[in-house]
C-alpha positions as a Python dict, from the first residue, in 0.01 Angstrom:
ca = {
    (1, 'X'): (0, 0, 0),
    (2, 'X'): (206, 308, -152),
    (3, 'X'): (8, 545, 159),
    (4, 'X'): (64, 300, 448),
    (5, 'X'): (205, 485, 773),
    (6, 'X'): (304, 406, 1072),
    (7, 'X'): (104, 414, 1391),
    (8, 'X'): (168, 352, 1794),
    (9, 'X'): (-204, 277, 1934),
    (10, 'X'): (-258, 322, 2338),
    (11, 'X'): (-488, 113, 2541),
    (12, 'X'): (-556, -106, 2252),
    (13, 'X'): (-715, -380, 2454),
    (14, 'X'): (-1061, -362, 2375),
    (15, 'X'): (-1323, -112, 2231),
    (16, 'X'): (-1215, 203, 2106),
    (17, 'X'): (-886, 197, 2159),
    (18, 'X'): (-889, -179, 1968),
    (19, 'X'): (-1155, -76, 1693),
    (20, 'X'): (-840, 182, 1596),
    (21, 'X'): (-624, -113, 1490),
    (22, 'X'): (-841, -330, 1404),
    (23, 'X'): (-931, -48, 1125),
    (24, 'X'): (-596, 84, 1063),
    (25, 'X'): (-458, -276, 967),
    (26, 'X'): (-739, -303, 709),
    (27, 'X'): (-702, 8, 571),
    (28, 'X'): (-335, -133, 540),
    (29, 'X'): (-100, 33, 769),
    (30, 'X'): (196, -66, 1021),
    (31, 'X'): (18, -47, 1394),
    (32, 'X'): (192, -93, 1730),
    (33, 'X'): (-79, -204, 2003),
    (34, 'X'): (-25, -140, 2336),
    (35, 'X'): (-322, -345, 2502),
    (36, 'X'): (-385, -606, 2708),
    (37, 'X'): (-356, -965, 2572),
    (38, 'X'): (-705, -1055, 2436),
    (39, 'X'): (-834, -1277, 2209),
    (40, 'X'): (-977, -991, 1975),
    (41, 'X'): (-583, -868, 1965),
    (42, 'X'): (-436, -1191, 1935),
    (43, 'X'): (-664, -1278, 1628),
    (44, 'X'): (-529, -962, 1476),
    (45, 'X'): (-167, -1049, 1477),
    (46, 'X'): (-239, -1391, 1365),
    (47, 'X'): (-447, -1262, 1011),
    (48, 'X'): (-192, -912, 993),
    (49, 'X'): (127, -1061, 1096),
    (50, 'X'): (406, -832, 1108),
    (51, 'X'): (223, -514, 1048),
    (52, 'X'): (68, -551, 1376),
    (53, 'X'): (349, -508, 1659),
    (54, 'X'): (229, -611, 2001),
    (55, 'X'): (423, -365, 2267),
    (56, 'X'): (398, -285, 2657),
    (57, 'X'): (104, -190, 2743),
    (58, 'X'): (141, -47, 3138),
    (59, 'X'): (242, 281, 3003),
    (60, 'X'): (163, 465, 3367),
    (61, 'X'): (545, 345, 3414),
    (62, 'X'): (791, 515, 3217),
    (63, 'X'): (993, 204, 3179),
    (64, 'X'): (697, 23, 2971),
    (65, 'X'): (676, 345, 2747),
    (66, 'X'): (1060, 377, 2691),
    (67, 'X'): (1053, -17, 2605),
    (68, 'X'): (749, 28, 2380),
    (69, 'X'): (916, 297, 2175),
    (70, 'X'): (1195, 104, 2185),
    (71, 'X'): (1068, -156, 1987),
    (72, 'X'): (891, 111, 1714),
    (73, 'X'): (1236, 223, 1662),
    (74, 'X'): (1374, -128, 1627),
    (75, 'X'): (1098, -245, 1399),
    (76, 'X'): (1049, 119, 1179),
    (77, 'X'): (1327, 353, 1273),
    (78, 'X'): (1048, 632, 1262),
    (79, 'X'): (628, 679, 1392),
    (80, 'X'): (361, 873, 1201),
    (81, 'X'): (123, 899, 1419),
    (82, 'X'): (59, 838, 1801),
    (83, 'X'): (-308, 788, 1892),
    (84, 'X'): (-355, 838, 2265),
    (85, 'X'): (-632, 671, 2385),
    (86, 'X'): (-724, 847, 2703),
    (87, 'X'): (-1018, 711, 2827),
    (88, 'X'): (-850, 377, 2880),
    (89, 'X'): (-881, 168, 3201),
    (90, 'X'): (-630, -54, 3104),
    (91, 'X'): (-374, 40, 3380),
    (92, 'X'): (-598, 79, 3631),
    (93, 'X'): (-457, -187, 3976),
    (94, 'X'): (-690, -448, 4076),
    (95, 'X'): (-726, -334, 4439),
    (96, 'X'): (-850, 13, 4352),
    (97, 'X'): (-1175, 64, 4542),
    (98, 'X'): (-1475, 213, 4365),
    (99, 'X'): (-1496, 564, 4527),
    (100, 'X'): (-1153, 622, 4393),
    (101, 'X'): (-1188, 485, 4018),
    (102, 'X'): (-1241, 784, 3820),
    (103, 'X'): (-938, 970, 3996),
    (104, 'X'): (-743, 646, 3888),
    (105, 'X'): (-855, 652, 3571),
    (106, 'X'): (-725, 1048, 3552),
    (107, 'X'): (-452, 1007, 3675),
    (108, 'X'): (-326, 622, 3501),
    (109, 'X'): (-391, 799, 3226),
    (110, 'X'): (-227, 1132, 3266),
    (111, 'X'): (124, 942, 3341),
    (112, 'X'): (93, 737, 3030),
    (113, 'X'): (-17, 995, 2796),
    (114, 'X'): (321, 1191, 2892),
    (115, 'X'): (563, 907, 2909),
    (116, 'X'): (415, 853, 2529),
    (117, 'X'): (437, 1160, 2408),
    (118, 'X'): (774, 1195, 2566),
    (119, 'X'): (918, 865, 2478),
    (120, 'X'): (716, 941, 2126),
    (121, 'X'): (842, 1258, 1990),
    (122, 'X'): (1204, 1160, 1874),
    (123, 'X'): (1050, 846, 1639),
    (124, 'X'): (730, 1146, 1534),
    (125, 'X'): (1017, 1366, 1421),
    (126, 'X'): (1145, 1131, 1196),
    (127, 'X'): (815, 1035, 1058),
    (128, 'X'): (626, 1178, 738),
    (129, 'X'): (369, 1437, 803),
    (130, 'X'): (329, 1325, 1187),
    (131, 'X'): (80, 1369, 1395),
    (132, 'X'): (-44, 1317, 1742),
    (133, 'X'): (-399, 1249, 1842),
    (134, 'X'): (-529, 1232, 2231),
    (135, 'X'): (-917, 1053, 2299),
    (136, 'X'): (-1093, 1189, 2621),
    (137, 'X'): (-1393, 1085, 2780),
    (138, 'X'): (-1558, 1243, 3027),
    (139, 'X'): (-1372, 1094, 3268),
    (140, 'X'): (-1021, 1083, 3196),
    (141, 'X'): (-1077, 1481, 3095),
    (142, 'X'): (-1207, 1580, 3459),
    (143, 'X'): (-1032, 1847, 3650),
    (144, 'X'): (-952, 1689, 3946),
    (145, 'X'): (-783, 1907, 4139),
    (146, 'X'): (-907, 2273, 4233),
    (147, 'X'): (-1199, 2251, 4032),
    (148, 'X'): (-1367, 2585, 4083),
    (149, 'X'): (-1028, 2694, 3908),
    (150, 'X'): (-955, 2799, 3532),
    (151, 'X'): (-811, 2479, 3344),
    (152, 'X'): (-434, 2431, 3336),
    (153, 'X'): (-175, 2176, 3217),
    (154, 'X'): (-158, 2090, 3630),
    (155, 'X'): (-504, 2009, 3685),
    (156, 'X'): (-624, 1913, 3321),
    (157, 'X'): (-471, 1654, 3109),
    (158, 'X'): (-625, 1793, 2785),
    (159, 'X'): (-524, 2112, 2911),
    (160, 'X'): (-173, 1956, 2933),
    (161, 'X'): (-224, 1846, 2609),
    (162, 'X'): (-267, 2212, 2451),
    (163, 'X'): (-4, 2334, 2620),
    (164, 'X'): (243, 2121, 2441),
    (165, 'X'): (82, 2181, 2088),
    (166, 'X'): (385, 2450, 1981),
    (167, 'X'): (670, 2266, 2128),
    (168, 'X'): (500, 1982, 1881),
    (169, 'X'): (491, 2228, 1537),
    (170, 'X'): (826, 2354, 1633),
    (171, 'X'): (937, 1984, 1568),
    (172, 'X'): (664, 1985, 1273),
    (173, 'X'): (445, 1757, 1489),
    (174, 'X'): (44, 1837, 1471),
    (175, 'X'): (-193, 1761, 1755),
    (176, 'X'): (-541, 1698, 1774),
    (177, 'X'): (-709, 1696, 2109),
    (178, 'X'): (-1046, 1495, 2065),
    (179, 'X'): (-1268, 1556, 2424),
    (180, 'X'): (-1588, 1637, 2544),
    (181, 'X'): (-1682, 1981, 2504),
    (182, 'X'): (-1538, 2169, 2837),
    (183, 'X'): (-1819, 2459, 2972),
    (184, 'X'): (-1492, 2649, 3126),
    (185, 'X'): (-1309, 2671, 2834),
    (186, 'X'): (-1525, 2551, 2481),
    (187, 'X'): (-1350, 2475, 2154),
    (188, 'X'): (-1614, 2568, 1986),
    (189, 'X'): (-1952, 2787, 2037),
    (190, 'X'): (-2164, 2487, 1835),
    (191, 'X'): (-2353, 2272, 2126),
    (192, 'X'): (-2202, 1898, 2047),
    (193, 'X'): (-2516, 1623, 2115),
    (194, 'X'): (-2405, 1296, 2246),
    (195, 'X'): (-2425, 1035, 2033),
    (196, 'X'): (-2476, 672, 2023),
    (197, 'X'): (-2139, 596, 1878),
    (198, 'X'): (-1992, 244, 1866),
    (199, 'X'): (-1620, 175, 1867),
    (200, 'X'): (-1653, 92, 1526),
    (201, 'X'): (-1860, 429, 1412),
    (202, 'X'): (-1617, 632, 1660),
    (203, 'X'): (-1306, 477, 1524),
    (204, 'X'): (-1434, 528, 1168),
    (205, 'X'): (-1500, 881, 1228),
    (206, 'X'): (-1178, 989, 1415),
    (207, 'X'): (-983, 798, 1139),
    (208, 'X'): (-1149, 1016, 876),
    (209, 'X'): (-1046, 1314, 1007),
    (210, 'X'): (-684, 1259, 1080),
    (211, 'X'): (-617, 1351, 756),
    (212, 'X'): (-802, 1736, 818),
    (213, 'X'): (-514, 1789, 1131),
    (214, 'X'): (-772, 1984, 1349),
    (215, 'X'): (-610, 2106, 1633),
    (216, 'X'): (-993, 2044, 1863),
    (217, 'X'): (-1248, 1762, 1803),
    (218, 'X'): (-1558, 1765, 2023),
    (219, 'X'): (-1676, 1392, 2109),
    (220, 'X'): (-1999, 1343, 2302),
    (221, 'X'): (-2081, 993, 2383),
    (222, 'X'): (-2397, 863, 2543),
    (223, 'X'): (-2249, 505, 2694),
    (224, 'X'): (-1879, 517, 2763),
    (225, 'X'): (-1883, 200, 2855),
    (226, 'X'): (-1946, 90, 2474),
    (227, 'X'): (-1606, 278, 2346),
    (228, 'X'): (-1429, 245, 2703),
    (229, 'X'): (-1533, -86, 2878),
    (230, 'X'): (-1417, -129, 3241),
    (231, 'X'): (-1118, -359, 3246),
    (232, 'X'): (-1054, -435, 3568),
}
């Protein structure tokens, strides 16, 4: 495929963050999947071979994320794109009680996003036209901390996001911050609807617009347990 890229996939494991491969490799492109071991993921690498590339998938530990990029620069030398799949529960411990979930879920995710992007942006660099893209739910974009405050990189992890965006273009790196739409601070003045996506439909869609490099995409979803099941 004379347009295949290269992509690094977080919390692949299961929906949205697996729908992502599962529809990159048929469109025909080079994925590393950091996920749990599944069955769904496993039956991908046995029909794609060696365009799938199973990597670490704890990525709340920097040493998982160094490995993981690791291994994209063994196996391609450069990324295209790094898809950030923020809503993930993947890393979440099996001993975290229920009144503290979502803050683990923030937080998990938070750590891994940055060890990515950090352990990310040397092989992006080296990559043709690349890209970053970062999936929030509702969830994983809470502000946890201070809430009555304005949103900053400290207390918001899209906020974080943002506030790497020009360090990014400096190193001719575009990001696209895909989230609910925040009432502090709104991307856009349009009221977003939540919709009944699937992590088929949702995959389809975000995959569609890669190619526009918007720097904000609103995402309303009315079960988040249908793009971001509880793994536990």
């Amino acid at each position: 495929m004379n347009n295949s890229r290269s992509f690094w996939v977080t919390g692949a494991s299961n929906g949205l963050g697996l729908a992502l491969v599962e529809r990159l490799l048929e469109q025909g492109h080079r994925v590393g999947a950091s996920g749990k071991s599944s069955e769904a993921l496993e039956a991908l690498a046995v029909r794609h071979g060696s365009r799938l590339l199973k990597l670490p998938w704890q990525l709340q530990q920097e040493g998982q994320a160094a490995s993981a990029a690791e291994q994209l620069c063994h196996a391609w030398c450069s990324l295209d794109v790094l898809i950030i799949n923020a809503g993930t529960s993947d890393y979440l411990a099996d001993a975290v009680a229920d009144s503290e979930l979502f803050e683990a879920i923030v937080n998990d995710n938070q750590l891994a996003g940055e060890h990515c992007l950090t352990h990310a942006q040397p092989l992006l660099a080296q990559g043709h036209q690349p890209q970053v893209m970062a999936i929030f739910n509702r969830y994983s974009a809470l502000q946890l901390y201070s809430p009555t405050q304005v949103s900053a990189g400290w207390n918001n992890v899209p906020q974080w996001l943002r506030e790497q965006r020009q360090a990014l273009k400096d190193q001719g790196i575009d990001l696209t911050v895909v989230a609910p739409q925040s009432l502090k601070s709104p991307v856009t003045s349009v009221q977003a609807v939540p919709d009944a996506w699937t992590p088929q439909s949702a995959a389809d869609e975000l995959l569609s617009r890669l190619v526009l490099r918007e720097p904000e995409l609103v995402l309303e979803v009315l079960d988040i347990s249908s793009l971001w099941p509880l793994s536990r």
